[in-house]
MITOR-173125 format. One record per residue (C-alpha): x, y, z; chain. Coordinates in steps of 0.001 Angstrom, whole numbers, m for minus. Layout:
// residues N
xx=X; yy=Y; zz=Z; chaine=A
...
This chain:
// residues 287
xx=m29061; yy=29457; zz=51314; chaine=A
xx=m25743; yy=30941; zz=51311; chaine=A
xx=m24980; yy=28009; zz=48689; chaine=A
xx=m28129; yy=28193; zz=46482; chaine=A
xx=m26718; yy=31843; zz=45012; chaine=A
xx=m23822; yy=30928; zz=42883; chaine=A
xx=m25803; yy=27672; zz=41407; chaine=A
xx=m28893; yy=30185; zz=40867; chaine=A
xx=m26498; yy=32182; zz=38691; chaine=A
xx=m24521; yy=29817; zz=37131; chaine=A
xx=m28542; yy=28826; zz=35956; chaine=A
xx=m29208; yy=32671; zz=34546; chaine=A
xx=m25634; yy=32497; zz=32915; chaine=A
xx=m26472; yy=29604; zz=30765; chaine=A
xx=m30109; yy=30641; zz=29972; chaine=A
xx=m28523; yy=34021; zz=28639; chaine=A
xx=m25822; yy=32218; zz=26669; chaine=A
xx=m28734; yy=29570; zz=25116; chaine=A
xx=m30991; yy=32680; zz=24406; chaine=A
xx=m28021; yy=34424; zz=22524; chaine=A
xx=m26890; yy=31278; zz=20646; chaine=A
xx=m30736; yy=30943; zz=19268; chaine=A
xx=m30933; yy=34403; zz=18392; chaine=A
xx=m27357; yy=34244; zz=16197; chaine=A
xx=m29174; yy=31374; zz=14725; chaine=A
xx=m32423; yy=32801; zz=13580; chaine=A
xx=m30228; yy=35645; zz=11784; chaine=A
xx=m29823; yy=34611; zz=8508; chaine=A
xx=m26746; yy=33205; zz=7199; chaine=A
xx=m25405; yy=35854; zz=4830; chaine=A
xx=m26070; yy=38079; zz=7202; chaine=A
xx=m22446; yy=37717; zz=9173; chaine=A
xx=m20410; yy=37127; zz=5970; chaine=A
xx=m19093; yy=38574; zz=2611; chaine=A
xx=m20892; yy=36604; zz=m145; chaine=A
xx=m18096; yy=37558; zz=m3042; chaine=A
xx=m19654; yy=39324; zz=m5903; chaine=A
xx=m18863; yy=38407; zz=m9645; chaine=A
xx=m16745; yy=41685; zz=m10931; chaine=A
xx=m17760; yy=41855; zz=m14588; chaine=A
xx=m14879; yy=41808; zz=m16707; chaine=A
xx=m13920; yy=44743; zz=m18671; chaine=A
xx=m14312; yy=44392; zz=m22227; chaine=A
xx=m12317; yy=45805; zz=m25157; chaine=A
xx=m14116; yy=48778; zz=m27042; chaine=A
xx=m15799; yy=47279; zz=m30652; chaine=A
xx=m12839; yy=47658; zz=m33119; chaine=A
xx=m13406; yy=50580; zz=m35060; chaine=A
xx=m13606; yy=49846; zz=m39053; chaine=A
xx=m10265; yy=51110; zz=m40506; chaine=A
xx=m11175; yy=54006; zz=m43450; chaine=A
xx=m11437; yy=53179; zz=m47039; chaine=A
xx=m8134; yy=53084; zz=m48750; chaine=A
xx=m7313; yy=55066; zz=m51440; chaine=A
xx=m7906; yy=52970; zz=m54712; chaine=A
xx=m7674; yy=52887; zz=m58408; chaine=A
xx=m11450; yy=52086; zz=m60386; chaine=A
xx=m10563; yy=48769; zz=m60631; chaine=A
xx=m10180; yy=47686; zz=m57102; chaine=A
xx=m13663; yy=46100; zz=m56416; chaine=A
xx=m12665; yy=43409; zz=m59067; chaine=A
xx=m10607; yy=41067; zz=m59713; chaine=A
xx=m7645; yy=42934; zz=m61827; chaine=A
xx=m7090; yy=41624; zz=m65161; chaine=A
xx=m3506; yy=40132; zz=m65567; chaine=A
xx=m834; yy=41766; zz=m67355; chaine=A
xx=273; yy=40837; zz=m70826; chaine=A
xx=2738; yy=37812; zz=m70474; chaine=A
xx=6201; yy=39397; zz=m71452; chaine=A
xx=7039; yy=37093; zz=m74737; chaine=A
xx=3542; yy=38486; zz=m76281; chaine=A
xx=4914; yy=42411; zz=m75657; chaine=A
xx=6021; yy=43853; zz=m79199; chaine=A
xx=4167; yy=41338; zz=m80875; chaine=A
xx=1262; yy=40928; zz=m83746; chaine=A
xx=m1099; yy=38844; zz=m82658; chaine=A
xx=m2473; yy=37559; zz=m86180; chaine=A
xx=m3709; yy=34296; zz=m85267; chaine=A
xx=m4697; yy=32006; zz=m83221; chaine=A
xx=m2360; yy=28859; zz=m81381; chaine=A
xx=m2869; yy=25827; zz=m83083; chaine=A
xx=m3791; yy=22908; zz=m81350; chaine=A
xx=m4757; yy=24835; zz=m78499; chaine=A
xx=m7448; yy=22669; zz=m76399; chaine=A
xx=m9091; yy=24817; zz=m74086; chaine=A
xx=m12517; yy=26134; zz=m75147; chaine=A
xx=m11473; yy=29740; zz=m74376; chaine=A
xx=m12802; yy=32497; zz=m76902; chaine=A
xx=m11706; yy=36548; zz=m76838; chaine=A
xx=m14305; yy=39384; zz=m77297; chaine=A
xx=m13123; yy=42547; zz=m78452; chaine=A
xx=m15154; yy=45751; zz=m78542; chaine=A
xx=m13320; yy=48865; zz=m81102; chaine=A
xx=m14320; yy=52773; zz=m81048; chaine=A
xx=m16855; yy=52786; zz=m77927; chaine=A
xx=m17050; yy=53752; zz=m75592; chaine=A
xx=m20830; yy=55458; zz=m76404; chaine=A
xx=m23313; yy=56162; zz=m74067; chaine=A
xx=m26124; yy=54147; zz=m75641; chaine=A
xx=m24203; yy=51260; zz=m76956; chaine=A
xx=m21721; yy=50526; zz=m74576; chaine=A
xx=m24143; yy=49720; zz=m71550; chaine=A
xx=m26305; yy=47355; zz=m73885; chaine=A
xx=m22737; yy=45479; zz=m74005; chaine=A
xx=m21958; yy=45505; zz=m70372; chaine=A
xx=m25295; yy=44092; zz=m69670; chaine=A
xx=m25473; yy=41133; zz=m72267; chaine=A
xx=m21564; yy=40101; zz=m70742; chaine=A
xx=m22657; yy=40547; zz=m67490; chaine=A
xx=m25784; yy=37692; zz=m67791; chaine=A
xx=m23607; yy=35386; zz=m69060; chaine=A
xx=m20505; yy=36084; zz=m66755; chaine=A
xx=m18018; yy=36790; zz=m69716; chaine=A
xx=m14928; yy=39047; zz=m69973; chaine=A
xx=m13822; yy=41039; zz=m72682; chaine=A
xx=m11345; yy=43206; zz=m73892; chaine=A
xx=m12664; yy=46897; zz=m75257; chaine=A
xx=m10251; yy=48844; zz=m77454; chaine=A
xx=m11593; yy=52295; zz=m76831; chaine=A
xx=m10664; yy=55533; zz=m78337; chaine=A
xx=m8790; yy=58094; zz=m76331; chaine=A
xx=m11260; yy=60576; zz=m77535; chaine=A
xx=m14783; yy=59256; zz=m76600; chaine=A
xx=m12649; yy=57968; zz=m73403; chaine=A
xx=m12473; yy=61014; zz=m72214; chaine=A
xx=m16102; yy=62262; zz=m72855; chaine=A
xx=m17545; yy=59126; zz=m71250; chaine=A
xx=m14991; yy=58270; zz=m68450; chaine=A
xx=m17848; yy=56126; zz=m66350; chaine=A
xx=m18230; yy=53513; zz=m69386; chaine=A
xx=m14579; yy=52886; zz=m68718; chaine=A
xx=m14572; yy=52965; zz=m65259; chaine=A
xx=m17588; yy=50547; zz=m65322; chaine=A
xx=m15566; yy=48022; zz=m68250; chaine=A
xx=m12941; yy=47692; zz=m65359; chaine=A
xx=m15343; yy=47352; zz=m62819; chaine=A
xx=m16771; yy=44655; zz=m64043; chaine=A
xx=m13396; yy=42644; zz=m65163; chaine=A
xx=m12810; yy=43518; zz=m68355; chaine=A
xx=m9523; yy=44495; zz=m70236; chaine=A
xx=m9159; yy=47890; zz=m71686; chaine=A
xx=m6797; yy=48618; zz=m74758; chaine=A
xx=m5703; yy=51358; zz=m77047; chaine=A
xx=m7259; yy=51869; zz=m80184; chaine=A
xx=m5718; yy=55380; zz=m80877; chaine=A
xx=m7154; yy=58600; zz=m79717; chaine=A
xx=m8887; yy=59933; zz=m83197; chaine=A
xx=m8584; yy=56682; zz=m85461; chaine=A
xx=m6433; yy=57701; zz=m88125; chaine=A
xx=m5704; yy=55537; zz=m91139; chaine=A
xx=m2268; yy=57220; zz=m90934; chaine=A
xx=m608; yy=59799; zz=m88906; chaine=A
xx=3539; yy=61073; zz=m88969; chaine=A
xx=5515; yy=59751; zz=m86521; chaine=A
xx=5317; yy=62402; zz=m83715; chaine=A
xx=1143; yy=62456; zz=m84946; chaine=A
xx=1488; yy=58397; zz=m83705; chaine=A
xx=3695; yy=59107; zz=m80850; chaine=A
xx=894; yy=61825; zz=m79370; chaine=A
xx=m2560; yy=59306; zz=m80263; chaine=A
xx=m696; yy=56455; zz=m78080; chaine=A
xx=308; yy=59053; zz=m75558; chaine=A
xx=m2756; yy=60995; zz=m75106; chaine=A
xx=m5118; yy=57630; zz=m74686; chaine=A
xx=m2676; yy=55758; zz=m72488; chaine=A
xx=m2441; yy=59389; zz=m70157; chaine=A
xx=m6290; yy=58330; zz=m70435; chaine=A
xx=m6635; yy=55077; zz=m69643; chaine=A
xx=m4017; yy=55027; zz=m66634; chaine=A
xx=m6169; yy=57992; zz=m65351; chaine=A
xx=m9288; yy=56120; zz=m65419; chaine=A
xx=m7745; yy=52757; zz=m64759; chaine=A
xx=m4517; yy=52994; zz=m62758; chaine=A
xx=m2907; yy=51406; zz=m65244; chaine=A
xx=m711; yy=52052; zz=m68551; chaine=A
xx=m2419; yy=49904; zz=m71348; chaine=A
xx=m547; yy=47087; zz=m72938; chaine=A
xx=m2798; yy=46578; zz=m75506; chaine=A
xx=m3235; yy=48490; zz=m79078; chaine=A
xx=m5816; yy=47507; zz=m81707; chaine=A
xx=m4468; yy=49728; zz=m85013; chaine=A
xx=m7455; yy=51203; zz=m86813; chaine=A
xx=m8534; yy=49437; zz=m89643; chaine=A
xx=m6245; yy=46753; zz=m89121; chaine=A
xx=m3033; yy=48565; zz=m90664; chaine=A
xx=m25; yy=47090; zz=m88950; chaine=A
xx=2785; yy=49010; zz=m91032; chaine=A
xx=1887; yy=52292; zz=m90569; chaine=A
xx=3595; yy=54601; zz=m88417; chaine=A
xx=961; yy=53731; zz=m85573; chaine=A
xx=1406; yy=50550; zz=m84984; chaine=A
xx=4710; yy=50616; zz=m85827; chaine=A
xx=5378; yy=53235; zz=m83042; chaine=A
xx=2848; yy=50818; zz=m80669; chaine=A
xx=5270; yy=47872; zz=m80984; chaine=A
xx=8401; yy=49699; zz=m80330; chaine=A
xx=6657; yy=51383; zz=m77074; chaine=A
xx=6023; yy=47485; zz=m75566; chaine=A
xx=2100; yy=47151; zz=m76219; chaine=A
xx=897; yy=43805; zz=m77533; chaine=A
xx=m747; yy=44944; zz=m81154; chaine=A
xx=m4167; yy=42536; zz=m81158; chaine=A
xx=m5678; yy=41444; zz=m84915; chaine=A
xx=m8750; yy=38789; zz=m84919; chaine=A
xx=m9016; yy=35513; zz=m86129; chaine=A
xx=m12902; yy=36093; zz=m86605; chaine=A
xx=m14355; yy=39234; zz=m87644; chaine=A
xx=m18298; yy=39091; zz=m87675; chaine=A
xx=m18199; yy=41685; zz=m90164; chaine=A
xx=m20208; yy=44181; zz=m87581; chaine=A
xx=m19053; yy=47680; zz=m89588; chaine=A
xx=m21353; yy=46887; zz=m92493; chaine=A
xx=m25052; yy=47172; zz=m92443; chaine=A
xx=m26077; yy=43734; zz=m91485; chaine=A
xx=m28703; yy=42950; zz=m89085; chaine=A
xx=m27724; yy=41269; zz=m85906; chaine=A
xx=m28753; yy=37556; zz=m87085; chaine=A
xx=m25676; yy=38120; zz=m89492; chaine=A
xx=m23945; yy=39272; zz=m86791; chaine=A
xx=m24493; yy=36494; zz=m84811; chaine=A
xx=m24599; yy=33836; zz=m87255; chaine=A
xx=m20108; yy=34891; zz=m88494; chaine=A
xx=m19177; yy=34560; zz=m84670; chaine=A
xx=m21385; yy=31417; zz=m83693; chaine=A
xx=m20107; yy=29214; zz=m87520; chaine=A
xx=m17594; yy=26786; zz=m86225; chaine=A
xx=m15206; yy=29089; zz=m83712; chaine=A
xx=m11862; yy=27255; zz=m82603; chaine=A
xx=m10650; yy=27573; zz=m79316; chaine=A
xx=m8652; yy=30615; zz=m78982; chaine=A
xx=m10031; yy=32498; zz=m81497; chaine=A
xx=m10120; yy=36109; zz=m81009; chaine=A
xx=m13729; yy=37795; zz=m82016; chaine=A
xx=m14143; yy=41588; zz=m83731; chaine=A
xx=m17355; yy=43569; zz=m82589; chaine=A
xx=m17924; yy=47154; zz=m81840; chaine=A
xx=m19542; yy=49012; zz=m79176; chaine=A
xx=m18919; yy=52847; zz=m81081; chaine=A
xx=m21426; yy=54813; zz=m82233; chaine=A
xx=m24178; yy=53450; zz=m84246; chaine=A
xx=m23647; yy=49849; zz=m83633; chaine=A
xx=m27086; yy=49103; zz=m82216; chaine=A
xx=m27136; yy=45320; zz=m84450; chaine=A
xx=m24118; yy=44625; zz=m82810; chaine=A
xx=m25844; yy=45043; zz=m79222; chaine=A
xx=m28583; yy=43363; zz=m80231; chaine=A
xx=m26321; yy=40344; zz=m81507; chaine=A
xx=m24266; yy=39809; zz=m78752; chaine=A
xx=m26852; yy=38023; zz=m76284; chaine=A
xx=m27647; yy=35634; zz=m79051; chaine=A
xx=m23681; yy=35194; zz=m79306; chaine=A
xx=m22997; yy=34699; zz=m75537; chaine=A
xx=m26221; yy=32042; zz=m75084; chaine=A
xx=m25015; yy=29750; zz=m78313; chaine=A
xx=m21458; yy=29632; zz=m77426; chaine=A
xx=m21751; yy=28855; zz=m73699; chaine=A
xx=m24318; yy=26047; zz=m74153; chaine=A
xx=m21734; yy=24687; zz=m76975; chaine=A
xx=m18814; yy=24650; zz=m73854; chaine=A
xx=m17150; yy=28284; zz=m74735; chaine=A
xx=m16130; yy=30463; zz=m71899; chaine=A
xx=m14876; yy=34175; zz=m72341; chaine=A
xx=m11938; yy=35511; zz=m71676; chaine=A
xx=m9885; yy=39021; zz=m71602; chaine=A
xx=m6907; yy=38972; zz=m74302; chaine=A
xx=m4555; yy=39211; zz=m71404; chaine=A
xx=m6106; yy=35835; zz=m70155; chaine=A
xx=m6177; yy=34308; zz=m73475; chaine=A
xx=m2426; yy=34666; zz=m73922; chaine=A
xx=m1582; yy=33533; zz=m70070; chaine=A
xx=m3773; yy=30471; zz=m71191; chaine=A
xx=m1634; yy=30019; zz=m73875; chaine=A
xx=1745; yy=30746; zz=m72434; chaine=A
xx=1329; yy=28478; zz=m70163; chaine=A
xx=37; yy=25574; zz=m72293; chaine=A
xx=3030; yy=26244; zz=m74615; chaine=A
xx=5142; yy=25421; zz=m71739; chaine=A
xx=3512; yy=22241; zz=m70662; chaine=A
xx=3549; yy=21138; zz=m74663; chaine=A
xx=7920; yy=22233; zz=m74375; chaine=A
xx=7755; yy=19864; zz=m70692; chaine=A
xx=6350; yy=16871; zz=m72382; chaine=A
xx=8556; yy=16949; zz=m75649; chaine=A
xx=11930; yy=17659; zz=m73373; chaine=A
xx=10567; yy=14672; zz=m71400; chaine=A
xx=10319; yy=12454; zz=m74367; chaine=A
xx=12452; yy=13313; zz=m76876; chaine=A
């Protein structure tokens, strides 16, 4: 009997053990360990958009290009000869005016054209937004005075360059290198004074004859007869020059079907600067 005892417990020892072994499995398995958790990662804050730097008018464009230094101090009378490229130059005198100017803007804008307006210092400066809205848009703004004198002393021609350019910087950000003399007078103390100062004095190889009272099929018809590439177009966008408005879509739809494409004066002479140079290459290379 005496012997019966340890066996008997050595029986209740392992029944114990077998019960505890079946309960540790019946827990469930995540239930004695650490499952590791994902830690997100921490993210950088959204960048925050860096303010608005301070710029002139023309910053949303493309700026026009500055004069080419060999055409400062010049006339520009004519056109290059020989010149190949189908390039033509539209230039706008004695705007801008509130009623003719955007009829302009909107005709060059259909036909994705640039031109150069020659305004004067004095309707500058009661219509600043037509200028700000030229160089929006990619166009090239020149001097054509400040009151459009036929003639003026020299200090008179010293304060109408002085008094648009203080205009057109304002309104621009930048000095203008261009001068159209009024009336076309080159040897007056104007454009005399113009030339000395560094600006580019701009004529026209075709005038369409816009300050007479022609209707705008006339208008039309002198730019659209046989241009040349190059050739550097008169019009007006002052006061009163509603046929010239009216001409210019008619003007812009002819001469881009017939290949034109058109161009600020400060493009025109880069376009011809540099195919001077290639024309100087070829005849260095064979002499």
């Amino acid at each position: 009997m005496r012997r019966l005892v340890p066996a008997v417990a050595l029986i209740v020892a392992l029944a114990a053990a077998a019960g505890a072994w079946q309960l540790l499995s019946a827990r469930p398995h995540h239930a004695d360990r650490t499952v590791p958790v994902a830690t997100p990662q921490p993210t950088a804050p959204p960048a925050r958009p860096a303010p608005p730097a301070a710029t002139s008018p023309a910053a949303e464009s493309k700026p026009v290009p500055y004069v080419p230094r060999a055409w400062r101090g010049q006339i520009l009378r004519k056109r290059v000869r020989h010149f190949p490229e189908k390039l033509l130059a539209l230039t706008f005198d004695d705007g801008p005016d509130p009623k003719i100017t955007p009829l302009v803007l909107k005709a060059l804008a259909q036909y994705n054209a640039h031109a150069t307006f020659f305004v004067l210092g004095k309707c500058a400066k009661t219509y600043p937004q037509f200028v700000k809205q030229e160089v929006a848009a990619g166009h090239a703004i020149g001097s054509h005075s400040y009151s459009h004198p036929s003639s003026t002393s020299a200090e008179g021609a010293v304060a109408e360059l002085d008094k648009t350019a203080t205009i057109i910087q304002q309104l621009t950000g930048r000095k203008p290198q261009l001068f159209r003399p009024p009336y076309g007078i080159t040897k007056g103390n104007l454009c005399q004074t113009a030339l000395k100062e560094g600006y580019t004095a701009v004529l026209w190889t075709i005038s369409t004859a816009d300050s007479n009272p022609i209707g705008p099929e006339v208008i039309a018809r002198n730019a659209i007869h046989t241009p040349n590439g190059g050739d550097i177009v008169l019009m007006h966008d002052g006061k009163g020059h509603v046929a010239s408005a009216k001409a210019l879509p008619q003007i812009l739809r002819e001469l881009t079907a017939a290949g034109f494409r058109f161009v600020t004066i400060p493009e025109l002479l880069q376009a011809w600067t540099d195919w001077q140079a290639k024309q100087k290459a070829v005849s260095h290379a064979h002499p």
